[in-house]
N, C-alpha and C positions, 0 to 999 in steps of 0.2 A: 506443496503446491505453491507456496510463496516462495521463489526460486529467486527474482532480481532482485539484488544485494541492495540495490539503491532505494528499491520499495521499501524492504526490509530495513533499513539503514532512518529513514523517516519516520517509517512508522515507531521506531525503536524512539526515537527522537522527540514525538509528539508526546507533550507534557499530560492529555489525556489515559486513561484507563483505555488500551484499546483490545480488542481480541475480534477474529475473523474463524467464521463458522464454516463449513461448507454446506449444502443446501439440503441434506440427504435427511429431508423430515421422516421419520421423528426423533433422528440421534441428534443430529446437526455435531457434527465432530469437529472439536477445534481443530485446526491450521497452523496457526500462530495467534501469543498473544506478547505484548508489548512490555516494558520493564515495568512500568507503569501501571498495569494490568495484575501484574505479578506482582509487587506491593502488596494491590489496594486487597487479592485475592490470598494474602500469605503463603503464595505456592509457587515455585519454581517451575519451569519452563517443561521441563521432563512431568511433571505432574499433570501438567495441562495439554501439551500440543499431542493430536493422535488418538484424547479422549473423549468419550461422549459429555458432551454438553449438558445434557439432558439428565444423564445420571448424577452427573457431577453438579448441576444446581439443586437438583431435588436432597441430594446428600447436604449442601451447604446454609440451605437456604428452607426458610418454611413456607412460604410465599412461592409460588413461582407457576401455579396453573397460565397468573394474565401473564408473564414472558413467554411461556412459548405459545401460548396461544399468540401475539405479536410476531412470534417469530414463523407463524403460518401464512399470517396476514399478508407478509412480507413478502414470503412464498406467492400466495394469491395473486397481490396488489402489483406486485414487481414496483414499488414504489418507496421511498422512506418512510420512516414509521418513527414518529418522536412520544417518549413516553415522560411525563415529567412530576417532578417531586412523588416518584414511586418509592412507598416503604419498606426496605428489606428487614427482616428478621435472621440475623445470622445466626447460627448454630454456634454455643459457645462450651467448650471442655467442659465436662463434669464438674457440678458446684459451685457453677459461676452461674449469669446472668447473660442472656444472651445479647446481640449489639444490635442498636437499630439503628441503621442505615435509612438515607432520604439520597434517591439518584436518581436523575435527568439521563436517559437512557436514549439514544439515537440507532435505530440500524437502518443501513444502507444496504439496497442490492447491490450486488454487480453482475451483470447479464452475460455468458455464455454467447458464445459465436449463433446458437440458435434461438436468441431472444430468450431462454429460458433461466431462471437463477442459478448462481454458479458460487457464490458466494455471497458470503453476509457478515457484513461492516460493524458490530458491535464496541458503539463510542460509549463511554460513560462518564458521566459528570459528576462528581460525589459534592451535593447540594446542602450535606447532613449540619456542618457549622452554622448556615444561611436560613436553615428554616427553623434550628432550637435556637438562633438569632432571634429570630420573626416571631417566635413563643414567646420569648423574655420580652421583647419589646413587649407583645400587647399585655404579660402580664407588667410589666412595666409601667405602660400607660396607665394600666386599670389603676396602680398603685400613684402614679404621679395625679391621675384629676381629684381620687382622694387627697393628696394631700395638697392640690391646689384648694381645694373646696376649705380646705384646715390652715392653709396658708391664709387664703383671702377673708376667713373672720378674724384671725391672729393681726391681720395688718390692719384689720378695720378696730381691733379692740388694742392695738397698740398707737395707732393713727400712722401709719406705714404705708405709704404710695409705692408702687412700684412703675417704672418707665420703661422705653424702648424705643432705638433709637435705632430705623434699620436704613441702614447706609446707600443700599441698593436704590430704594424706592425712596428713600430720606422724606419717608414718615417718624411721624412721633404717635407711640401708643402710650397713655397714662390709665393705670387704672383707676377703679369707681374712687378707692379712697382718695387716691392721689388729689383727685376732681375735687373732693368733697375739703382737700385740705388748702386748694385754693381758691376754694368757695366758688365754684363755677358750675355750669351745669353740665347734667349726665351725659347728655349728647353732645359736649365741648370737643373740638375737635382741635387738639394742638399743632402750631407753628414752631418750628427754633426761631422764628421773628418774634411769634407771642409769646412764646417760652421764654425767652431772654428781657420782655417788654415785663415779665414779673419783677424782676432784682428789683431794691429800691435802688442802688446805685451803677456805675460802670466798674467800680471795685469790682464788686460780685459779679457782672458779666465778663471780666474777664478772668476772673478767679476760676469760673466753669469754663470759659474757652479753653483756658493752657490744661485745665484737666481733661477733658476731651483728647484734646490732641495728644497728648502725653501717653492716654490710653491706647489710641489708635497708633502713634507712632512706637510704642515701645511694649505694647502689652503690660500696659500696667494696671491694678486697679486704683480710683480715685478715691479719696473719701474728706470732701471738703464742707465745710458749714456755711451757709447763706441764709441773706436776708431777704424776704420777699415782703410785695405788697399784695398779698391778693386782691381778687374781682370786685371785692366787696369791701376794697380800702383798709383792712387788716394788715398790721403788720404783723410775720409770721417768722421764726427762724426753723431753716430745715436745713437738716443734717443727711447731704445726700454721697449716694456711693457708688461707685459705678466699674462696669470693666466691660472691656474690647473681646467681643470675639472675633477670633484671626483665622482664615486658613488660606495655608499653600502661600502663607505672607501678605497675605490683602483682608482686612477689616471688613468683616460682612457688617456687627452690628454693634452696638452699644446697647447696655440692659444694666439696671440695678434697682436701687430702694431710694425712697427719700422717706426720713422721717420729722415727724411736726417735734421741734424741742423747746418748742414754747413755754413750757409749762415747765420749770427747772425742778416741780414736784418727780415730775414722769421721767425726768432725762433719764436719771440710772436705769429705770426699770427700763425703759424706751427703748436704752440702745444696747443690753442685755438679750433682749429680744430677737432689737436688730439684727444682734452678731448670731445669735441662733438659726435664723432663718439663711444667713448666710454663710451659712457651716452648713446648715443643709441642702443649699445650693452647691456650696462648691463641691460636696462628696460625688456627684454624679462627675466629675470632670475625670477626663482619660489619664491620670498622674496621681500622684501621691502632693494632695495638698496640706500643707502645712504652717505652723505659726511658733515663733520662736520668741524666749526673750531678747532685744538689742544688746543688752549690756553682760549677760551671763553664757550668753547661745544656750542654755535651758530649753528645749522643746515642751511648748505650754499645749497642742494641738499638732496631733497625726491625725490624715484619713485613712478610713478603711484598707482603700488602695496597695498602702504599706506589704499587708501579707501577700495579694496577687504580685505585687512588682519583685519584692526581695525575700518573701516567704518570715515573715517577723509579724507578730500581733503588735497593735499598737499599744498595749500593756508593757511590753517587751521594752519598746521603744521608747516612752516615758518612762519608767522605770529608774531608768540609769542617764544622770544629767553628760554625761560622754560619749552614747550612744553612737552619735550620726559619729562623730570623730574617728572613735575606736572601730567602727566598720569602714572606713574609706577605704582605698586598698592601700596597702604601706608606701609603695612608691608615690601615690598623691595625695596622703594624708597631710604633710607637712606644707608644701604649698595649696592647697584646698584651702583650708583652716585660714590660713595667713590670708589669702586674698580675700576671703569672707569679712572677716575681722577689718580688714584695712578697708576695704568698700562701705562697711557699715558707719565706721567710723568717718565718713567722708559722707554720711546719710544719702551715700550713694544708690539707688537701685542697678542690680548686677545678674548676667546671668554666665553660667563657670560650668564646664565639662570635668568629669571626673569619674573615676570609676570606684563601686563600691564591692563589699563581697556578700553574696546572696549566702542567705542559714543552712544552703548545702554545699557551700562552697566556692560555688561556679562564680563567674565574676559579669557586672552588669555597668553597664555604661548610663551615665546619669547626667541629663540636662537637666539642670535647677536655673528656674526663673526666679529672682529674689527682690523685695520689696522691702524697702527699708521706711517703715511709720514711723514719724516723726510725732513730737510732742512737747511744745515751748521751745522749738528750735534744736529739740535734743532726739536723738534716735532712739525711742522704746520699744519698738518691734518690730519682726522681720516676719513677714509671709513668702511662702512658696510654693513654687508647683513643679518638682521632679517629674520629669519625665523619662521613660527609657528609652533610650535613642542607638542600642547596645547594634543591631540591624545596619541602622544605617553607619554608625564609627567600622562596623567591622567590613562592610563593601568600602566603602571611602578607602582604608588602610589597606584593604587587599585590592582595591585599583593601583592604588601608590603602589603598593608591593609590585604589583603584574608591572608595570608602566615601567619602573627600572629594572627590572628581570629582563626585559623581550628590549630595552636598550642595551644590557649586558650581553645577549646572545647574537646582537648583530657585530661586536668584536671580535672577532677572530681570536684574538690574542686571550680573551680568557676562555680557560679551558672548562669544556662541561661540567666537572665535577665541581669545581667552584662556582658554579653559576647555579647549580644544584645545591650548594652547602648554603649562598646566600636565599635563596627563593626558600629551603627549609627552615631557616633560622630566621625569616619574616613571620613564615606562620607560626610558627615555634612562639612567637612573641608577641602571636594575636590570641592564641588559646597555651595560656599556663598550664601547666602539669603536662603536656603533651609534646611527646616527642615522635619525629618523621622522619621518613626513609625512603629512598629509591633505590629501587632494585632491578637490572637491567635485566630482559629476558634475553637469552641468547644460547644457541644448539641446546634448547628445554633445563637450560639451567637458569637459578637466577642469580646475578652476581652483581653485589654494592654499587651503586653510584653514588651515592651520599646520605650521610647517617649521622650529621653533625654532634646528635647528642646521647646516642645510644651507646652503653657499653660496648668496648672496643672488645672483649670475651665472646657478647650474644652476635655482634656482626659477623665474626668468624664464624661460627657455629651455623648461622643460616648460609654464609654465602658459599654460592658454586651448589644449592641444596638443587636437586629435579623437581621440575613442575610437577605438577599430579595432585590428585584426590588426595586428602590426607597429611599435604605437606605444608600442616601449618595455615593461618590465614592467607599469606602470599602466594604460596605456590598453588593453593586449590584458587583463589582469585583467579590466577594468570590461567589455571587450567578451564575453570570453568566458563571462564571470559564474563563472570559477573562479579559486584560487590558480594565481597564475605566481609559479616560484622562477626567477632570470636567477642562477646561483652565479657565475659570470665574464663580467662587461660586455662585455668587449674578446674575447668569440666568439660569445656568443649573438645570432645574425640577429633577433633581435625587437627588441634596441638601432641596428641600425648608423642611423639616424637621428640619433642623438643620444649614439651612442657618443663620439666627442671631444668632448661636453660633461662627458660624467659622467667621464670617465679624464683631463681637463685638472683638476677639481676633485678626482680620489683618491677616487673614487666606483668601488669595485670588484664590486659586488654587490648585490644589490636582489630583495627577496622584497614581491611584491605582493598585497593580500588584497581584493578585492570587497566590500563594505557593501551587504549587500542589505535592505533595508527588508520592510516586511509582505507589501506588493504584489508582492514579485519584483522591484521594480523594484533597479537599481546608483546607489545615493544618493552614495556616498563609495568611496573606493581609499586603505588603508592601507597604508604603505609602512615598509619598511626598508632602510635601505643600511650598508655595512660600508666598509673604506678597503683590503679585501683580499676575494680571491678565498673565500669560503665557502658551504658547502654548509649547509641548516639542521639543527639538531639536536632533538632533545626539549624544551631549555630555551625554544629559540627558537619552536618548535612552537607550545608550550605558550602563550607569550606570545602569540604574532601570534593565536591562536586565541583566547585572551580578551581582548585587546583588541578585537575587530572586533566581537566579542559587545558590549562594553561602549561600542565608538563608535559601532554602532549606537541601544542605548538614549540616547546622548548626542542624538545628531543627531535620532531620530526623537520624544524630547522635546520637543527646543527649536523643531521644526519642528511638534509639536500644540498645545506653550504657546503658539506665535506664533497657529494658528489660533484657540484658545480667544479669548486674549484679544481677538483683532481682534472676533468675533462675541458677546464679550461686550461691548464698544464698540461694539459696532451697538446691542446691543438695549438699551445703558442709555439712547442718542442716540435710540431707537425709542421708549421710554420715557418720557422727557423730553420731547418733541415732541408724543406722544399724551396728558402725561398720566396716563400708566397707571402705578398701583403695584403690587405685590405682595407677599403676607405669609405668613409659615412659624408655624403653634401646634403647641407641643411641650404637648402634652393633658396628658401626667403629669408634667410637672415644670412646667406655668404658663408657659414661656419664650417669649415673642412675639418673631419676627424680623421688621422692614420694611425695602424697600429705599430707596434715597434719596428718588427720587421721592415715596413714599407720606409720609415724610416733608414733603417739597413741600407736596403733598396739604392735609394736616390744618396746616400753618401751623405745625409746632412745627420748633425747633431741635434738630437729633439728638444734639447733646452733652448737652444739658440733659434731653433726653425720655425716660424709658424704657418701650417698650411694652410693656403687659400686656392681656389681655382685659376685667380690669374697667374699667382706663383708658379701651380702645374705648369699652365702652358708654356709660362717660360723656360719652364725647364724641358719640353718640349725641342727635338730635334729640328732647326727651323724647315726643313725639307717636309716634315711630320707634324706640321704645329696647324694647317689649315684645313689638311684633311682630317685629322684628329677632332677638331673643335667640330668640324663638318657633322660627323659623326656623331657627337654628342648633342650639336641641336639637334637632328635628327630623332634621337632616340626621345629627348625631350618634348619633342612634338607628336610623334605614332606612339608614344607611350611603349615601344617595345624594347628588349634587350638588347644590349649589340653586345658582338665579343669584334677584338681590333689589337693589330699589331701599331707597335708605337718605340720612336728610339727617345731615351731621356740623355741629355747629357748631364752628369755627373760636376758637384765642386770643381773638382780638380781636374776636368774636362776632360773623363772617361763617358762611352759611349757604352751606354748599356739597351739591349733590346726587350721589351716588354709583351706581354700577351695578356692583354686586359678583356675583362667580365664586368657590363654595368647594367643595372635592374633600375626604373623609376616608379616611385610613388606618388598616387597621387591622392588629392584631399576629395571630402565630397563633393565638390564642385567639377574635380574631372583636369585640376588643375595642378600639375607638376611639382609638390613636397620638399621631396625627399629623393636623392639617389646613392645607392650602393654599388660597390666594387669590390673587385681585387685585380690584382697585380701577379703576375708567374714572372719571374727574370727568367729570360728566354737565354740571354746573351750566352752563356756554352753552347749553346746546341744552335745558336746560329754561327757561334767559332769554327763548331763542326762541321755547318755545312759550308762556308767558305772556304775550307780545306778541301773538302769532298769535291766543288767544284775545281778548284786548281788540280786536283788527282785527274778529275776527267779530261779538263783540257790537256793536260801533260798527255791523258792517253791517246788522248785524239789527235793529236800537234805532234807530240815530239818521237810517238810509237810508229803512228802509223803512215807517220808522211815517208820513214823510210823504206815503210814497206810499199808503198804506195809506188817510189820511186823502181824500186827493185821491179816491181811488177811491168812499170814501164819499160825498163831495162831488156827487159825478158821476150814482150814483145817485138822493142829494135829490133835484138838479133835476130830471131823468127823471121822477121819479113826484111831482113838488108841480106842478108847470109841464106845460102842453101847447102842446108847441114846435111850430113850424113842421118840416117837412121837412130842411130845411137846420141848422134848431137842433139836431135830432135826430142827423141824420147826423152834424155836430160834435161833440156827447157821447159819439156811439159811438166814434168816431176816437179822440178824449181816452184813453177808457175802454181802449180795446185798444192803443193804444201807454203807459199806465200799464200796464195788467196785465206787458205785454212788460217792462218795465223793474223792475217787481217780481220779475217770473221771472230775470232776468239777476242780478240783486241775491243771489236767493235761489240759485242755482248758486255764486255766488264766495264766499258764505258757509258753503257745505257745502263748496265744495275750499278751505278755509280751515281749517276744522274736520279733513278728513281730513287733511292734512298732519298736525295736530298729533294 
């Protein structure tokens, strides 16, 4: 029922779950359902399109009386019907636990020539991450206002302010204790004018200025000691600490601790405390925070984060004072290390890209923002906050990659296959362990385009293999016109053909991607293999899905540049052979384009010549140069085409005859562009007809005026003479086979004339 390719081509395309019903309550028979649909449902197309709806949810699902009763409504209502954060309960294999699902469910009528439902539009939104989100959070909250409640006596029985500095609205928020440690009252409402009016001197306000900014411009945090006078003329020294939050690169806020270190009894326990409460602040941060020795690189403090980022307990990671080193990946362990080490030592603050290797191997891109604590002028510690940034290094590098790939495929001169070896051995060198392949499909076979790093053994063995079911990841992709993921060679029945080729060469895995061109048709099968059993991920996702995007463009290029140029090779040979030139006038800026030929044409040299309009006319027959121009304002003004004979004279002052074709353009305004032409060299065939006429006159002149004469002759005698009988009949004879041979004369002269 869903027949236009273009529908079908979109719908396939939209990032949603989609599937279409038809209206035949109470089966409601699927139609079609979307790639997308097919994921989120584990079931292939053949599984779904042609079956009952109905059957098929009540089998999948436990839930499902309120969907079809929606999908009556629908029926009823003839209207949309939105269902939101609905619970599904999936049906899970024997001895598992089944899946619950949370979906935002959409269906759309589409009405029938008779108003009545004809089909039904089932979108889905899988909500499930976003609402066991929205569960964490509030058990989340529940957990953070306890331990605010544990925090705000901690800092009242440590004397421990905490502030807040929100940039937007550039308020200042201090808490109770805060108030209380500079003896002001409850409902004190603070300034950064009375905030700064505390310091006893301009030392200290600008001590907290350059920290401030330092934070906001660099993302650092502060942690400086000042002297105040509190409300109540106390002098107080507090030991305050602070840090920027940033996003998207702009400072929303400033937030930290101040504490009273007055009391040089309390300082140790004081700021023991301090660093407590801010350890347990920073563990809620989206990175892996961290605290180093300066002088050893000893890791004194891992957060949690550690095992979600890289899969390693922070036991793990303390443990072993080499740790961070010994996991960098080998190519950036040795400059890694060295730029940390020199920054530190220059009590620099730094922040360094680098990649590490995660405890299953896989490898993970790592931003470290690093702070270098100073102490008597000397560097004692480094904190930090890793983040993984692995997402965005790997689009970055595959923009670069695509950006000089699709610059390589507009040269000519390099040949597919090496624009294919390069574009493989980019990604090749964005995901280790994995090696890619293009395979041309062509008369249902598939055969190599490029294979940079796969044994030269296993390429032979697959290529020239038939598409089909069975043939391997590649060929049942190309057959099927979908992804085939094969995660372990050495079980999946789609290999056993050529399974002890790919496991003799350590080929353990193989995800296959279809190249589908405009037409629907399967042009190419991109391939990946691994040397171990794996299932693919997001990264890998990500990849195979923009590359097939982008080998598509590659292929379906170099397959229209090949058309182009062939067909533009016909018609310059078309050209050349007829003759025929063609010319491009750009009206407002004077700029004349000719093609070679037309060049040919006029006898000029195209290095030496440049053409202009007043140029043409000069070359212009002067007999031919007024009516010609005539002509062309003409055309210029009624906007219509003219065709028009024209003689050029030539360099060397040959005479050639023309048969020109001119079309104009105009802008929106209605006002004359652009005009095009061409040029036919007429001059043989007006050789021809110049001949033709001298033939005719010769006939008419030089044939018939003797016959002409004869006839008169004939006459004379007739009427000067009285002949006998016989004399008579003679001149008449004469007379009628002359006239006959004048009439013959006089026919080959007029289809002489009409020719030309």
């Amino acid at each position: 029922m869903i027949e236009d390719k273009y529908c079908v081509a979109v719908l396939n395309a939209a990032p949603m779950p989609t599937i279409v019903l038809k209206a035949d309550h109470p089966t409601y028979t699927i139609v079609f359902a979307n790639q997308a649909y097919l994921e989120l449902a584990g079931l292939s197309s053949r599984q779904l399109v042609n079956k009952s709806f109905v059957s098929l949810f009540e089998r999948l699902y436990h839930t499902g009386y309120e969907i079809l009763t929606t999908l009556h409504q629908v029926l009823l209502d003839k209207v949309t019907q939105k269902q939101t954060t609905i619970r599904y309960e999936l049906s899970a294999p024997q001895n598992k636990s089944n899946e619950i699902k949370y979906l935002d469910i959409i269906n759309t009528p589409l009405l029938g020539a008779d108003g009545g439902v004809e089909l039904i539009i089932r979108t889905i939104n899988d909500v499930t991450n976003l609402v066991l989100t929205q569960q964490k959070e509030k058990a989340v909250y529940a957990d953070l206002v306890k331990q605010e409640k544990l925090l705000s006596e901690s800092q009242r029985i440590a004397s421990i302010g905490t502030w807040e500095i929100d940039i937007t609205t550039e308020t200042i928020t201090w808490s109770a204790v805060l108030k209380e440690i500079y003896e002001v009252p409850a409902d004190y409402q603070p300034t950064l004018e009375r905030s700064l009016a505390f310091y006893s001197s301009d030392k200290y306000r600008e001590i907290i200025k350059n920290a401030i900014n330092q934070a906001i411009e660099n993302n650092k945090v502060f942690d400086v000691d000042l002297e105040i006078i509190t409300a109540d003329g106390n002098k107080r020294w507090l030991r305050s600490t602070g840090k920027a939050e940033v996003a998207e690169g702009k400072c929303l806020r400033l937030y930290g601790v101040s504490q009273d270190i007055t009391n040089s009894k309390n300082a140790e326990k004081a700021l023991t405390e301090s660093r407590n409460q801010y350890q347990a602040l920073i563990e809620s941060v989206d990175g892996i925070v961290w605290e180093a020795n300066a002088e050893t690189f000893e890791f004194t403090y891992i957060s949690n984060k550690i095992y979600d980022l890289l899969g390693y307990t922070p036991e793990q990671w303390l443990g072993d004072p080499d740790f961070w080193a010994n996991h960098i990946h080998p190519e950036d362990r040795e400059w890694a290390v060295a730029f940390c080490q020199k920054q530190t030592k220059k009590s620099a603050d730094h922040v360094f890209d680098y990649r590490m290797t995660r405890a299953d191997g896989s490898i993970v891109w790592i931003k470290d923002f690093v702070s270098v604590i100073e102490e008597a002028g000397k560097a004692k510690l480094l904190r930090g906050v890793m983040i993984d940034f692995t997402e965005f290094k790997l689009l970055a590098s595959l923009d670069n990659l695509e950006k000089n790939v699709l610059e390589l495929i507009t040269n000519k001169e390099e040949a597919l296959p090496q624009v294919l070896n390069t574009y493989l051995r980019g990604i090749e060198s964005l995901l280790p362990n994995m090696k890619c392949s293009v395979l041309q499909v062509s008369n249902n076979r598939l055969l190599t385009l490029a294979a940079p790093s796969l044994p030269p053994g296993f390429i032979q063995t697959i290529n020239n293999q038939l598409v089909g079911e069975g043939k391997g990841s590649c060929g049942t992709a190309a057959y099927r016109k979908e992804k085939v993921i094969s995660a372990d060679i050495s079980t999946d029945p789609l290999w056993e053909k050529f399974r002890e080729h790919a496991l003799k060469n350590n080929l353990r895995s193989c995800w296959s991607y279809p190249i589908i061109n405009s037409n629907n048709q399967v042009i190419a099968v991109f391939a990946m293999y691994y040397n171990e059993v794996k299932q693919s991920g997001p990264m890998e996702v990500l990849v195979i899905e923009r590359s097939a995007a982008i080998l598509k463009v590659i292929l379906e290029n170099r397959e229209r540049a090949d058309a182009v140029e062939e067909a533009t090779l016909l018609n310059v040979q078309g050209q050349e052979l007829a003759n025929f030139g063609n010319w491009q006038w750009d009206i407002k800026n004077n700029v004349v384009k000719w093609s070679d030929v037309l060049y040919n044409i006029y006898g000029v040299d195209k290095k030496d010549h440049t053409a202009t309009y007043e140029g043409y006319l000069e070359r212009l027959h002067p007999d031919d140069r007024e009516p010609v121009q005539n002509i062309i304002l003409n055309a210029l003004r009624t906007h219509q085409d003219t065709v028009f004979e024209e003689r050029i004279i030539r360099p060397d002052g040959e005479i050639r005859y023309l048969k020109s074709w001119g079309r104009v353009f105009c802008n929106a305004d209605g006002e004359p562009e652009k005009m095009i032409g061409s040029c036919l060299d007429i001059t043989a065939a007006k050789n021809s007809e110049s001949k033709l006429w001298d033939i005719a006159w010769m006939q008419s002149h030089l044939v018939r005026a003797p016959l002409v004469r004869l006839i008169g002759l004939v006459d004379l005698l007739k009427d000067e003479r009285m002949n006998s009988g016989a004399e008579t009949e003679l001149l008449d004879f004469i007379m009628t086979t002359a006239r006959e041979l004048d009439e013959v004369v006089k026919q080959i002269s007029d289809k002489t004339v009409n020719k030309i």
